[in-house]
C-alpha positions in Angstrom: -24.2 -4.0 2.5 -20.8 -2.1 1.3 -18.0 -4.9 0.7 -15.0 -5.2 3.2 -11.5 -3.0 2.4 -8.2 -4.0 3.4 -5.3 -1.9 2.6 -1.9 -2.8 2.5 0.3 -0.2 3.3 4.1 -1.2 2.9 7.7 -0.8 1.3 8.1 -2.2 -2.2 9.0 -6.2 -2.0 7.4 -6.2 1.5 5.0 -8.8 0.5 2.3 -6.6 -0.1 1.1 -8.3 -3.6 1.7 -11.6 -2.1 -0.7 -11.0 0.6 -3.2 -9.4 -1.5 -2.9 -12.6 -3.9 -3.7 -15.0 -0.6 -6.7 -12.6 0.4 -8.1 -13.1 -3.3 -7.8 -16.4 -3.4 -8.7 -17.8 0.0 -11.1 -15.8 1.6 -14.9 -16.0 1.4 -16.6 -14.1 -1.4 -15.8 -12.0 -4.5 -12.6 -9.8 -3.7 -11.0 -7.0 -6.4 -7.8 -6.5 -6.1 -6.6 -2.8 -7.1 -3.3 -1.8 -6.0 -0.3 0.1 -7.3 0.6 -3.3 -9.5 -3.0 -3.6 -11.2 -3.3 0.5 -11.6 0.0 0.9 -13.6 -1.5 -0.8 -16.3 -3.7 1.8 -17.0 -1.3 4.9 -15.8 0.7 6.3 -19.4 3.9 5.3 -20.0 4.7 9.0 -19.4 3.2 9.5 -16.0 5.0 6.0 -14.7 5.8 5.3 -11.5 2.8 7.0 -10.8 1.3 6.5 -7.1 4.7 4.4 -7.3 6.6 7.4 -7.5 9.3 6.7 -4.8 10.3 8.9 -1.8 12.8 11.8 -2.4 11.5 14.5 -4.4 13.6 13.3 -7.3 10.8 13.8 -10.0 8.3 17.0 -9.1 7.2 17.3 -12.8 5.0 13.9 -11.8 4.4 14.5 -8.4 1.7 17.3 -9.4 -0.6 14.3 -11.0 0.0 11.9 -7.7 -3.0 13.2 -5.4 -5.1 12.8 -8.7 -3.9 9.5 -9.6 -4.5 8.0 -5.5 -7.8 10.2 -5.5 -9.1 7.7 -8.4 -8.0 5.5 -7.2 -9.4 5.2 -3.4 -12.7 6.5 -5.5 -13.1 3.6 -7.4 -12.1 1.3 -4.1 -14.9 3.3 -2.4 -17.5 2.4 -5.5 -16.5 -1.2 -5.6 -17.2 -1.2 -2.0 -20.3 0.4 -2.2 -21.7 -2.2 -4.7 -21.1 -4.6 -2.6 -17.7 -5.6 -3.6 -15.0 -6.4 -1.4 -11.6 -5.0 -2.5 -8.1 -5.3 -1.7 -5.5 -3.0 -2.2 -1.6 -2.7 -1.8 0.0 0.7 -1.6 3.0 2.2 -0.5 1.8 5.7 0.8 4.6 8.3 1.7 4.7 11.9 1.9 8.5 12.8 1.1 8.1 14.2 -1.9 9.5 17.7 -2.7 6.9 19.1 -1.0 3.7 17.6 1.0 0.8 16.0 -0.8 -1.2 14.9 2.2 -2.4 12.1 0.3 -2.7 9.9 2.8 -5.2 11.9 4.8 -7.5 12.7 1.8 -8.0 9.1 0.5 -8.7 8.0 4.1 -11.3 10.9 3.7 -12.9 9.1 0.2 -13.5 6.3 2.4 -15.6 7.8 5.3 -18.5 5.3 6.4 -16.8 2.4 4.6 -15.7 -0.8 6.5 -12.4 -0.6 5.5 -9.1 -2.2 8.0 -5.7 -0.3 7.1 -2.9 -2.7 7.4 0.9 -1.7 7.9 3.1 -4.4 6.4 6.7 -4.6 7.9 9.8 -6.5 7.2 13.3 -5.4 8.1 15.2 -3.8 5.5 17.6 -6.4 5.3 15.1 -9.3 3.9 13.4 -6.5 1.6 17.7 -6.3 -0.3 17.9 -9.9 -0.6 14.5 -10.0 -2.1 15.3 -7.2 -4.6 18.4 -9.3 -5.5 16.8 -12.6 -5.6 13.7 -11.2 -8.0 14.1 -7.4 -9.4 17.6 -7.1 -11.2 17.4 -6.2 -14.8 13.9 -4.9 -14.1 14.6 -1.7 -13.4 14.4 -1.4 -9.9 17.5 -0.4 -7.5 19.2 -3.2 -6.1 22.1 -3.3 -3.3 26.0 -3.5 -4.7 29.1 -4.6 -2.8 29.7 -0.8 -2.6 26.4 0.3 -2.0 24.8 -2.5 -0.2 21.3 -0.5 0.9 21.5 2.1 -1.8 19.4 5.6 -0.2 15.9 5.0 -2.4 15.7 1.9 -0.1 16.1 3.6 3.0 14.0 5.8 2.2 10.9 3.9 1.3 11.7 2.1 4.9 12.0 5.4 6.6 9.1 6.8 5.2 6.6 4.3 4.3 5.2 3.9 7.7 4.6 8.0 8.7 2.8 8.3 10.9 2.2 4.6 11.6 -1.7 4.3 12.2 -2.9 0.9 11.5 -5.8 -1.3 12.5 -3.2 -4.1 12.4 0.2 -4.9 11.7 1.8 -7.8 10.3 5.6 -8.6 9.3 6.4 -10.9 6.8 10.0 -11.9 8.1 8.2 -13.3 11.0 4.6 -14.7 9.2 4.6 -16.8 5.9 2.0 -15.0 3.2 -0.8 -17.2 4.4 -0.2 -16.5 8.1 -0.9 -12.8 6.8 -3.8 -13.2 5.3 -5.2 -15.6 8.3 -4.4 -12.5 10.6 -6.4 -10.2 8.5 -9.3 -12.6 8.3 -9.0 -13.2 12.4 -8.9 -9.5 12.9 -11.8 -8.9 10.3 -13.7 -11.8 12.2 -13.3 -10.6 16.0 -15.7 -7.4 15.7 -13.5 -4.6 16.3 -14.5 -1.3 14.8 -11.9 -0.4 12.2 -10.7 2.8 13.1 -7.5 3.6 12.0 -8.8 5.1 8.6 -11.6 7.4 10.5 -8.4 9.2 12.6 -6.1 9.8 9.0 -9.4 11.3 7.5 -9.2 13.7 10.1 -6.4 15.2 8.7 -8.1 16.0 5.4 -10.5 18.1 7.7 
């Protein structure tokens, strides 16, 4: 039997990795976890953010190696899965780049026959700003100023994180504690109901 997939589709400090963490940890059997944290390890320093790259169109010398870099990705999630592995993975898919990548759509398609539950996870852009502030300056990651409180690459990830919004399930974590997210993915993984939010984005890559 392939292992289960859930994918966590969200803005940076949305609690993705959190989640993903709890999933690991808690639930029953052996779970991988292979998201856009794990994967820049491996991605050169010179191809960085990598499937990270953020929306705007600000760097099209990388964006040409982004469909490679999620293809491999969702292929090695599909051949964990097929071994019988279950995986977890936390991404931040987008398409506003300087042009369309239509990534989205053709790792859905890598995924075709695989039990895998596509999860949106929300929180309002004002908790994501405090948690930049509390845990991401002098890391290199845009934070809010008295002058610039939600500087544009944060508005931006919110705007465009969640196109065109198809999930199997929804969860915010302003609202839900990281375990209270995971137990809603396990409940929802429980209760029987086909997946099919990955099947409809494939069709896309048709």
């Amino acid at each position: 039997m392939p292992g289960q997939i859930v994918i966590l589709n969200g803005a940076p400090r949305s609690g993705k990795s959190s989640i993903a963490r709890a999933i690991q940890e808690s639930f029953d059997g052996a779970w991988m976890n292979l998201g856009v944290d794990s994967y820049a390890q491996i991605i050169p320093s010179r191809l960085r953010p990598g499937i990270g790259l953020r929306p705007g169109g600000e760097r099209p010398d990388l964006e040409v190696f982004v469909p490679h870099l999620y293809a491999a990705l969702y292929e090695s999630v599909a051949v964990h899965s097929r071994l019988g592995l279950n995986v977890v993975t936390d991404v931040g898919h987008h398409d506003a780049y300087s042009k369309p990548l239509d990534c989205l759509a053709d790792c859905a398609r890598r995924l075709a026959g695989l039990p895998a539950l596509f999860v949106g996870v929300r929180c309002p852009i004002e908790i994501i700003m405090e948690r930049r502030a509390a845990s991401e300056a002098g890391r290199g990651y845009v934070t809010g100023s008295s002058d610039d409180p939600t500087p544009l690459p944060v508005r931006m990830w919110q705007e465009a994180v969640h196109r065109p919004g198809i999930y199997d399930l929804e969860v915010d974590t302003s609202v839900l504690s990281t375990e209270q997210c995971a137990q809603a993915i396990r409940q929802r993984l429980r209760d029987g109901a086909q997946p099919g939010a990955i099947e409809r984005l494939a069709q896309a890559a048709s």
